[in-house]
N, C-alpha and C positions, 0 to 999 in steps of 0.2 A: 206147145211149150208150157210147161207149169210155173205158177207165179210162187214164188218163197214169202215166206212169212219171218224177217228178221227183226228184234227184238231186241236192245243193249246185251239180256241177259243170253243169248247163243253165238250174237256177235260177239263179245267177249270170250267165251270158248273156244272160238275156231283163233282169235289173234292170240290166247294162248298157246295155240299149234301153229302157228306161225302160216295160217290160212284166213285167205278174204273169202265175201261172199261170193262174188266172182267165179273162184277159182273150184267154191264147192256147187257150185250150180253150173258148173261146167261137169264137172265126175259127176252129178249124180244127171244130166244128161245124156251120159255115155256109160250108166252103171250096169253091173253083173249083180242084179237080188241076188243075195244068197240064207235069207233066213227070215221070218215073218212072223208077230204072235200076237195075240189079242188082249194078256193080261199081263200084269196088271191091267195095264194098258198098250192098247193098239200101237205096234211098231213093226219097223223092219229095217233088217242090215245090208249095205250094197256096198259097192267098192267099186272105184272109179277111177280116173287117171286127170289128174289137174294137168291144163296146158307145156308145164316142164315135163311131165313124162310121170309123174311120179304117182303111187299108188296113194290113196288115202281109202280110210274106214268111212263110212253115215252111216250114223243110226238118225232117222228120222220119222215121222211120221204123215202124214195126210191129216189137215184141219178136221176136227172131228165139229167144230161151229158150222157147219151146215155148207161150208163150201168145201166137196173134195178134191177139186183142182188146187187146191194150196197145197207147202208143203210146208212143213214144221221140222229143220233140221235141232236136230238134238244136241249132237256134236260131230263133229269130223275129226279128225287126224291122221296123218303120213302112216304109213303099214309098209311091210317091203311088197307086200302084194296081195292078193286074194287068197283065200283057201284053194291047194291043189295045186297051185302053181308048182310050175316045174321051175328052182332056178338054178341059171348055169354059171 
């Protein structure tokens, strides 16, 4: 299980999306990587399903401080779903 690294300044962006840390450290537990890149700076994008069912975006990253079991969520928010999805 990966430890998050929350901060006033990312916690404030996910209650702007009307998401707890909770709720995004559950999606990115159960997340589909779909995109990965090194610059700027090191990131990647998943997409995940918070407990009510619903899809949300991370973009986050991995501590690049010398511990890479941390995670550095960037931001999250609601999405109707993943790239590809089929919806009916």
């Amino acid at each position: 299980m990966a430890q998050f690294l929350w901060i006033d300044w990312n916690e404030a962006k996910l209650a702007m999306h009307h998401l707890s840390t909770d709720e995004v450290e559950f999606a990115w537990e159960h997340r589909r990587d779909v995109a990965e890149w090194d610059a700027p700076e090191p990131g990647a994008e998943s997409y995940g399903r918070v407990p009510n069912g619903r899809w949300v975006k991370i973009i986050w990253r991995r501590n690049g401080l010398g511990d890479e079991g941390l995670v550095f969520v960037i931001t999250a928010y609601h999405v109707p779903g993943p790239p590809g999805r089929i919806k009916h």
